[in-house]
C-alpha positions in Angstrom: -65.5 -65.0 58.6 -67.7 -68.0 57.1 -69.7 -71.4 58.9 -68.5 -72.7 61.9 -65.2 -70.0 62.5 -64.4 -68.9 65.7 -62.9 -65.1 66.2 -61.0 -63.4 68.8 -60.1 -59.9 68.4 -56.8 -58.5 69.1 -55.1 -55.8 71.5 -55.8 -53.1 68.6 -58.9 -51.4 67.2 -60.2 -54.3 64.8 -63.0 -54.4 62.7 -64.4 -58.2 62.2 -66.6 -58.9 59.2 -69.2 -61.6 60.0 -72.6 -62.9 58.6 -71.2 -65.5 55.8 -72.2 -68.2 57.8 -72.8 -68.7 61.4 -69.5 -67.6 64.0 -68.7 -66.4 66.8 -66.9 -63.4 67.8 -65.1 -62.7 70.7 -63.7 -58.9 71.8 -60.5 -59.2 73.0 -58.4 -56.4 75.1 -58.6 -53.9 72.7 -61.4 -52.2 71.0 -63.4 -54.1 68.4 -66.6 -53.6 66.2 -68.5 -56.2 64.1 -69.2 -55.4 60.6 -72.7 -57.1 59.0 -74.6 -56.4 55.3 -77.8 -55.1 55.5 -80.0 -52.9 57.4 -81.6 -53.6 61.2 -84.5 -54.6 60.0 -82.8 -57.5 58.4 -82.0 -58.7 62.1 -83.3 -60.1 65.5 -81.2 -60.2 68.2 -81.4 -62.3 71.1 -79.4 -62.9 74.6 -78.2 -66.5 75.2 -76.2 -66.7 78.0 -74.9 -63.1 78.5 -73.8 -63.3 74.6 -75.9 -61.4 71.8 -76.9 -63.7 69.4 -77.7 -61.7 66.0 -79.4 -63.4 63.4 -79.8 -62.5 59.6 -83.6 -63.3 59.3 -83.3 -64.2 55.3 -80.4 -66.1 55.2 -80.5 -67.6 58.9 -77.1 -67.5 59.5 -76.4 -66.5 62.9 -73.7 -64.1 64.9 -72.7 -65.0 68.8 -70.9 -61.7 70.0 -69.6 -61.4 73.2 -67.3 -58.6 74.8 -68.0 -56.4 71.7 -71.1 -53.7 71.6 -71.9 -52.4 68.5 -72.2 -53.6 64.5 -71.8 -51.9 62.2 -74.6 -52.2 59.3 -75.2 -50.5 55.9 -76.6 -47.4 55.2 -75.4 -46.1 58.8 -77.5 -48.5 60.7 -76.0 -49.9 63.7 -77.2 -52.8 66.6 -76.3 -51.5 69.6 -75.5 -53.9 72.8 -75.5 -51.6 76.3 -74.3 -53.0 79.3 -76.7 -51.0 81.6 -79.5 -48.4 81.4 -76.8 -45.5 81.7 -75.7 -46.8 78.2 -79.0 -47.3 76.8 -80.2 -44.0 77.5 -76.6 -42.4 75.1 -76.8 -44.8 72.5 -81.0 -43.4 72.4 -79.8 -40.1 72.8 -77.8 -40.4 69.6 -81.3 -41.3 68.0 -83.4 -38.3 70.0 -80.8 -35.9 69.0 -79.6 -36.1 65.4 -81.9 -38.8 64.1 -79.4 -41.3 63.5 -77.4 -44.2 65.0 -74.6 -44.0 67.2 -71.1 -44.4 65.3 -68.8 -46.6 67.0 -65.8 -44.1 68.4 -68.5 -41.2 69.6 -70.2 -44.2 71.2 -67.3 -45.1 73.4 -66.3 -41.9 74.2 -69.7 -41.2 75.4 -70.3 -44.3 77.0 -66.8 -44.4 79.3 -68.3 -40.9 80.8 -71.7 -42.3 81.5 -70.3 -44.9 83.4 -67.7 -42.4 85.2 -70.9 -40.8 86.6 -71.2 -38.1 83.6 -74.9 -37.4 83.8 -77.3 -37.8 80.8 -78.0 -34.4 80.9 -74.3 -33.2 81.1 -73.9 -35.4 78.1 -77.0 -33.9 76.0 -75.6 -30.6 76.6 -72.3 -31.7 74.7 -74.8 -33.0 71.9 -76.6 -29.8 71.2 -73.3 -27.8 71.3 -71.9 -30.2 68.6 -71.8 -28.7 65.1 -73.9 -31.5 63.9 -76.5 -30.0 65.9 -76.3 -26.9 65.4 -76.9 -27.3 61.7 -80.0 -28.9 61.9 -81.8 -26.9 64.9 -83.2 -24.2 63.1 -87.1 -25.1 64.1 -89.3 -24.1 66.6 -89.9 -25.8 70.1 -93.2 -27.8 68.8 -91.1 -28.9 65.7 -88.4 -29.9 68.3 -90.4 -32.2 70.6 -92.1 -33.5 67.8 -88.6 -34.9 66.7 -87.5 -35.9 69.6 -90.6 -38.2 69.9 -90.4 -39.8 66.0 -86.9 -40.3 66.3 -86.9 -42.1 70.4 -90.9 -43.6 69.7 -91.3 -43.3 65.7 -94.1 -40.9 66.3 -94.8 -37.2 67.4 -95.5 -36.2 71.0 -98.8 -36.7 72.3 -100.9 -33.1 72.7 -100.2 -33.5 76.4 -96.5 -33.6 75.9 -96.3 -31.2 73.4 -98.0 -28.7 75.4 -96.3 -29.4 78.2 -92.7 -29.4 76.6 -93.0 -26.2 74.6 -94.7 -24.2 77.5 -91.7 -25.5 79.3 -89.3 -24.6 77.0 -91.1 -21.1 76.2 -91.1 -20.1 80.4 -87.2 -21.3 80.4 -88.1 -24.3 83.0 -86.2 -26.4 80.9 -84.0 -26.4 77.9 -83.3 -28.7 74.7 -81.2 -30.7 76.1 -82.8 -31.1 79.4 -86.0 -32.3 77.2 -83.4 -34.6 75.3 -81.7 -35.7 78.6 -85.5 -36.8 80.0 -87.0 -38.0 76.9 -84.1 -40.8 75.8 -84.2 -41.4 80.0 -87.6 -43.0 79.8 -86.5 -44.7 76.4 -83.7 -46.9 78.1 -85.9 -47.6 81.2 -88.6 -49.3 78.7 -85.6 -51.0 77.2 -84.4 -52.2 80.6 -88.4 -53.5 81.7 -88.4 -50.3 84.3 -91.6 -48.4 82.6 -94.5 -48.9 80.6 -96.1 -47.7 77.7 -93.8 -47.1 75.1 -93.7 -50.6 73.4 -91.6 -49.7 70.3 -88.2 -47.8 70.7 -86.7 -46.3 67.4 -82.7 -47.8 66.8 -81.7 -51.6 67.9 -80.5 -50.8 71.3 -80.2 -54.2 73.8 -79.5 -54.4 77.4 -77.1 -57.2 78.0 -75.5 -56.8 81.6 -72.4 -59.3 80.6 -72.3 -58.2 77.1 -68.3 -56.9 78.3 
């Protein structure tokens, strides 16, 4: 869609490609994702009015979304728009877990249990019994925490948490996905303003309560 156009998705599962000028998009009754060029660093996204307001930070152009949550970017990157701190905490467990974004259908699925009452932890479990997983876990419990923290924070766990994760995990106090579960917990209450500390939050993950 180029300057000025206005969008409204359909009934079905549509795929709108923005970013040649500045638009709007609106989701409609079915399910709908927004496709932009480049990567999230190419981005800032801002909320006016309940509506996420994405803008391309070379070319200016600008992207009102509303009743849609996640763009699609290149190279697998993704902005992610949660509706609460339930949603957050997936979308950052996607991150925590495999080191990547969140794609769109896994998302949803994932997201309609969180806000049926499916617990974080309940859902991490799922995670680390997913193939995906599995071929990438082969590393020891400091190695683990230490990814969990670069891929939630962008850096490794502190001494204390590392030593206090891996005797966990060691004793069987908790597991992998209870250290997931916790971990990508505290990363959507920073995003939501409920906890300080962690200023910078790997991923483009934004609360918007109205967003749909």
């Amino acid at each position: 869609i180029g300057h000025g156009d206005t969008v409204v998705a359909g009934a079905g599962a549509d795929t709108i490609v923005a970013g040649a000028g500045d638009s709007t998009v609106q989701g409609g009754t079915g399910y709908a994702i927004v496709k932009l060029g480049g990567d999230e660093d190419d981005y800032n996204v801002s909320v006016v009015g309940g509506h996420a307001v994405v803008k391309n930070l070379t070319s200016g152009n600008t992207t009102d979304i509303s009743k849609i949550q996640f763009v699609q970017l290149d190279n697998g990157d993704a902005l992610i728009f949660a509706k609460n701190a339930a949603e957050a905490a997936v979308a950052q467990l996607y991150e925590a877990t495999f080191g990547r974004a969140a794609d769109a259908n896994g998302l949803d699925y994932w997201f309609d249990l969180a806000n049926a009452g499916v617990s974080l932890g309940t859902i991490a479990d799922g995670f680390v019994a997913s193939n995906e997983y599995k071929a990438m876990a082969s590393v020891n419990d400091l190695q683990f925490v230490n990814s969990v923290y670069s891929n939630t924070f962008g850096h490794a766990a502190s001494t204390a948490d590392a030593v206090r994760w891996t005797m966990e995990l060691a004793a069987g106090k908790v597991d992998r996905a209870a250290v997931l579960a916790i971990v990508t917990a505290l990363a959507a209450q920073h995003l939501d303003g409920h906890a300080s500390g962690e200023a910078t939050i790997v991923g483009s993950i934004t609360i918007i309560g109205t967003i749909i």
